[in-house]
C-alpha positions as CSV (number, residue, x, y, z in Angstrom):
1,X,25.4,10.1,-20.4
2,X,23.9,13.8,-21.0
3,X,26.3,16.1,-20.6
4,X,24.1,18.8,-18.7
5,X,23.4,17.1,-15.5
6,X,21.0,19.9,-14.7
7,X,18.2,18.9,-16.8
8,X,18.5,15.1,-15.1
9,X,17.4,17.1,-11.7
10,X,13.7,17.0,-11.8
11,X,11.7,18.9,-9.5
12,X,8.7,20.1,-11.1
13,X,6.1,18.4,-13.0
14,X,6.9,19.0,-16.9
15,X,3.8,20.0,-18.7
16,X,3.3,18.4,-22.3
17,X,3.7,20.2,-26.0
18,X,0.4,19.5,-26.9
19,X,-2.9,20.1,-24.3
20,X,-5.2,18.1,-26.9
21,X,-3.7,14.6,-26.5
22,X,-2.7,14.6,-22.9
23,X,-3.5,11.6,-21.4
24,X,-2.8,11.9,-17.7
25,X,-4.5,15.0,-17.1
26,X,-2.5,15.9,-13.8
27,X,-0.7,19.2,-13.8
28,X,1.2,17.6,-10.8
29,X,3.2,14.7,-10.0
30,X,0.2,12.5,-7.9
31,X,-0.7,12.8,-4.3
32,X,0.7,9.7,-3.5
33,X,3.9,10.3,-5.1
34,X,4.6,13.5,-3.3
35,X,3.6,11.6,-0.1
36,X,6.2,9.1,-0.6
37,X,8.9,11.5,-1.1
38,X,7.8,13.6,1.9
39,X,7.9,10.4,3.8
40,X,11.2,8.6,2.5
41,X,9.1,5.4,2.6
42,X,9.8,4.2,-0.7
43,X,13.0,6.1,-1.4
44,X,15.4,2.1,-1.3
45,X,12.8,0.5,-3.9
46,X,12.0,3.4,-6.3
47,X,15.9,4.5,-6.5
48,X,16.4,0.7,-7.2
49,X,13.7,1.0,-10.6
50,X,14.6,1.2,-14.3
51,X,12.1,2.3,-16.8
52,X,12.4,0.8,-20.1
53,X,11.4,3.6,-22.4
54,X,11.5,2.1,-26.2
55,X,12.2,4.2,-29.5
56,X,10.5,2.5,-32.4
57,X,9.4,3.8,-35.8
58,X,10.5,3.9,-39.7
59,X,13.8,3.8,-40.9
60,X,16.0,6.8,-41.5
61,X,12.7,9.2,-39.5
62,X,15.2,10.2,-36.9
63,X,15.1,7.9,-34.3
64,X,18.9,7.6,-33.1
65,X,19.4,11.7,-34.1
66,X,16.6,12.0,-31.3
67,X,18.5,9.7,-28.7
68,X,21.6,10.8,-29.6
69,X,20.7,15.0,-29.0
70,X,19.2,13.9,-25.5
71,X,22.1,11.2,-24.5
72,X,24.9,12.8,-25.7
73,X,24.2,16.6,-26.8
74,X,25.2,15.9,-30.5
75,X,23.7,15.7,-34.0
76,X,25.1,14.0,-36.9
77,X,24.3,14.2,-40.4
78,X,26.0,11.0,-41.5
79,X,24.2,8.1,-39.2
80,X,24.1,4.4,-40.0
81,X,21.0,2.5,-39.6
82,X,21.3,0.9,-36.4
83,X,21.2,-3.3,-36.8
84,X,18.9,-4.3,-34.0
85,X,19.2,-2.2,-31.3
86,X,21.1,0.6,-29.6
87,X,21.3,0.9,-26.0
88,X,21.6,4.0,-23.6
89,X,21.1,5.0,-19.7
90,X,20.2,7.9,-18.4
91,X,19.5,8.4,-14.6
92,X,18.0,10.9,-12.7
93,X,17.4,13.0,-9.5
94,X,13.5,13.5,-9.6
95,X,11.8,15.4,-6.2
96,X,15.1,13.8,-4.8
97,X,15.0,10.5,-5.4
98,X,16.7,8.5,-7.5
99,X,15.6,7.3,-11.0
100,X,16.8,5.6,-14.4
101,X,15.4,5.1,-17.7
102,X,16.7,2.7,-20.0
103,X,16.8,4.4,-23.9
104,X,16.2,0.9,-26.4
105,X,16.4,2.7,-30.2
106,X,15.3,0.2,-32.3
107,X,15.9,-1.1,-35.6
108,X,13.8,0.5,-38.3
109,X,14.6,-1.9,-41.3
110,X,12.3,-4.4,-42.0
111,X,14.8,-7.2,-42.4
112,X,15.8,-6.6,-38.1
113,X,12.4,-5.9,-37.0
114,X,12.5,-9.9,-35.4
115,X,15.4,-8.7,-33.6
116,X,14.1,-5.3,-32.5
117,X,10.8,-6.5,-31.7
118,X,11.9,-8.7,-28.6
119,X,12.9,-6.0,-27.0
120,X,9.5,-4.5,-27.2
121,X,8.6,-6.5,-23.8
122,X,8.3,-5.2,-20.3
123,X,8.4,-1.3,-22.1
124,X,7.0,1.4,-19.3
125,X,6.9,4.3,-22.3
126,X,7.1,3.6,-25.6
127,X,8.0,6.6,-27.9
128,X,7.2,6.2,-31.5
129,X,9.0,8.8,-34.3
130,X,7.6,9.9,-37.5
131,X,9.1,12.4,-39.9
132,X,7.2,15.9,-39.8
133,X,8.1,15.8,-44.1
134,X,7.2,12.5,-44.9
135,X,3.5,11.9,-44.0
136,X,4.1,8.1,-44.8
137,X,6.5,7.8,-42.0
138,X,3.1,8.5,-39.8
139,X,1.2,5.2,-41.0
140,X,4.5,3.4,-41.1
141,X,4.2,4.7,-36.9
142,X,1.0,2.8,-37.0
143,X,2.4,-0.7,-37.9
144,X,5.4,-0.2,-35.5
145,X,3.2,1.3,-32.4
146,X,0.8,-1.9,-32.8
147,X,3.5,-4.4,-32.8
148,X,4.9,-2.4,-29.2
149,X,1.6,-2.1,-27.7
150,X,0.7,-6.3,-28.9
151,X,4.2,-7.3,-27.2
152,X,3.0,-5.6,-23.6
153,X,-0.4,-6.2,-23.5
154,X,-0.4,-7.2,-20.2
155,X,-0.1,-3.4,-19.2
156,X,-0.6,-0.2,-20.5
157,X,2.8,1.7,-21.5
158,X,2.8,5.5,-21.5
159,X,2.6,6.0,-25.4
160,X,4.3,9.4,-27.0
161,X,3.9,9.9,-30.7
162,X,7.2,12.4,-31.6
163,X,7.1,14.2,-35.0
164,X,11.1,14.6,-35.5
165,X,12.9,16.7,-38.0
166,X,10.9,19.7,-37.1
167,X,13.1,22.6,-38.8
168,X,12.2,21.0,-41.8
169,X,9.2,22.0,-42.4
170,X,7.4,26.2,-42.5
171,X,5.0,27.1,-40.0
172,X,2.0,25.9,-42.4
173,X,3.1,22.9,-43.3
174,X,4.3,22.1,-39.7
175,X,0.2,23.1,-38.2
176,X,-0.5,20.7,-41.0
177,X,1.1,17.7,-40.2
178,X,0.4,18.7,-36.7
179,X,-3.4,18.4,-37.0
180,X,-2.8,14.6,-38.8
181,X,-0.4,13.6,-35.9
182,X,-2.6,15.0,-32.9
183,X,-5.7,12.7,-34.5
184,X,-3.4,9.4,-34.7
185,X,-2.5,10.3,-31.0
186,X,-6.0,10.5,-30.1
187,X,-6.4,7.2,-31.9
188,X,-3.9,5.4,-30.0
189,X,-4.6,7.3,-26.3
190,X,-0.7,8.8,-27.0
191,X,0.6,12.2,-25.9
192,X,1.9,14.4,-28.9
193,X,5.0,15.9,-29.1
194,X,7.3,18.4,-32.1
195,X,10.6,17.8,-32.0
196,X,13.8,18.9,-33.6
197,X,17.3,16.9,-32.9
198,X,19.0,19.4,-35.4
199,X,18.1,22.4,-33.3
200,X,17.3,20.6,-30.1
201,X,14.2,22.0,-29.9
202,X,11.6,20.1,-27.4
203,X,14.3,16.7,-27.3
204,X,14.9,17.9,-23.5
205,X,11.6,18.6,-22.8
206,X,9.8,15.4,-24.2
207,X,12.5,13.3,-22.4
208,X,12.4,14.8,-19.4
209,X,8.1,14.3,-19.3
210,X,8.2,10.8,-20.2
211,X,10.8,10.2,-17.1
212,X,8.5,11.8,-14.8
213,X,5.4,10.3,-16.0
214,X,7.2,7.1,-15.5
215,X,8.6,7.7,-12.0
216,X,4.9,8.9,-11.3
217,X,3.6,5.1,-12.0
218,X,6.8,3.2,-10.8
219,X,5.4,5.2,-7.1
220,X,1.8,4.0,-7.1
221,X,2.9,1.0,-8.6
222,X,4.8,0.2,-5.3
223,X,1.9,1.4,-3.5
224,X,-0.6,-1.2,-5.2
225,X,2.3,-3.6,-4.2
226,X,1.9,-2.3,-0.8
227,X,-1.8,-2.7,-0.4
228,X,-1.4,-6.3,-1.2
229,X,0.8,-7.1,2.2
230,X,-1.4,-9.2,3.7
231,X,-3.1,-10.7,1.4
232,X,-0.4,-13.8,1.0
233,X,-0.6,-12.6,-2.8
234,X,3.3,-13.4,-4.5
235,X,4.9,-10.4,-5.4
236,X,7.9,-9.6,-7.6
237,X,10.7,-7.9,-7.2
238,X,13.2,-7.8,-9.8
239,X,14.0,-11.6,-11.1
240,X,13.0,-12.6,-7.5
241,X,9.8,-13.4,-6.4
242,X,8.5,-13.6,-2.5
243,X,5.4,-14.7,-0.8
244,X,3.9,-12.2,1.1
245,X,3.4,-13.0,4.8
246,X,-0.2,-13.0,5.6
247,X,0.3,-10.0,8.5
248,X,2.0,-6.6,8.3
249,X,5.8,-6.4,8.8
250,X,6.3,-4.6,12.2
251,X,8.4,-1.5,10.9
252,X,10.1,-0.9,14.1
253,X,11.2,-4.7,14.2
254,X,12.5,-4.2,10.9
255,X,14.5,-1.5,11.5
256,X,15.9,-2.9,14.5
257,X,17.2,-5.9,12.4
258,X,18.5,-3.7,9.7
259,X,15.4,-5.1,7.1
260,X,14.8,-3.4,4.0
């Protein structure tokens, strides 16, 4: 768990590093979202959602330095690889609801990718690391970042392409590699971030965007889930799944037999 609580309370939208490669182009959290809050309709089910937000890429580019600065406020020179998969929670406060996102750091070795893969599934965000000084780390992003997107292709995952180890590099070099990454994030519809976990620089930030894009969905998610009382559609809701009735619940009968 972070150990600066403060940066888990969201309650403006976080804009992105990188104007060219943002992909939801709202400089707000949505209409419907802000409805919801304003309402408390939705405040049981959305505090009740966990968005699995995967960290894939190369070997050694940085991946568990990155979840490591956000998670836990530390960077170490010394890491192992991590064998398979590391796990973290992090939960939030955002425009006063509840909200957690799972952290998956994956493997980077070629020998666990088996293992890390199946736990590419069911990803809401999937954050893929290069290193800013090793433009091969960038195509190795490519490999990983089409196995991710292949194992959810029944939806459409927020995608962030981060460029770690960014005191590495001068100012030229970094606008360089910059101009490479923002093309490969145009390539794969992905929002482009800079990021140091040496310095710290941006790790906040980027995290603290993909929660709120997520929570953003996970609310007109429920709303599409919404639209389709009455349909007799089957819905799910966490491992259980429900049949719909074909009329809309009375809310006042609901409350008055303590529903949810």
């Amino acid at each position: 768990m972070s150990s600066n609580k403060d940066n888990r309370i969201i309650m403006k939208y976080p804009q992105p590093y990188n104007q060219e490669t943002v992909v939801r182009k709202q400089t707000n959290f949505s209409f419907k979202t802000r409805e919801a809050v304003e309402s408390g309709e939705l405040f049981e089910t959305v505090g009740m959602k966990v968005c699995k937000t995967i960290v894939i890429g190369d070997v050694a580019v940085g991946k568990t330095s990155l979840v490591n600065r956000y998670c836990k406020n530390v960077f170490e020179t010394d890491y192992k690889a991590t064998i398979g998969v590391d796990f973290q929670m992090e939960i939030y406060n955002i425009l006063g609801l509840p909200f957690s996102m799972q952290m998956w750091d994956t493997a980077g070795q070629e020998r666990f990718k088996c293992i890390a893969s199946a736990y590419y599934r069911g990803a809401h965000v999937i954050v893929v690391v290069f290193d800013l000084s090793d433009i091969k780390s960038l195509e190795g992003a490519r490999r990983w970042l089409n196995e991710a997107i292949a194992e959810n292709s029944s939806h459409s995952p927020d995608i962030f392409l981060v460029g770690s180890k960014k005191d590495l590099l001068k100012q030229i070099d970094l606008e360089k590699m910059e101009e490479y990454a923002v093309d490969f994030a145009k390539e794969f519809n992905a929002e482009y971030w800079s990021v140091s976990a040496k310095s710290g620089e941006n790790v906040d930030l980027l995290f603290i965007r993909t929660a709120s894009l997520a929570f953003d969905q996970a609310i007109l998610r429920e709303y599409e889930d919404i639209q389709n009382i009455g349909s007799g559609k089957k819905q799910q809701i966490g491992n259980t799944v429900i049949k719909l009735n074909n009329n809309p619940p009375n809310r006042e009968a609901s409350k008055k037999k303590g529903c949810c």
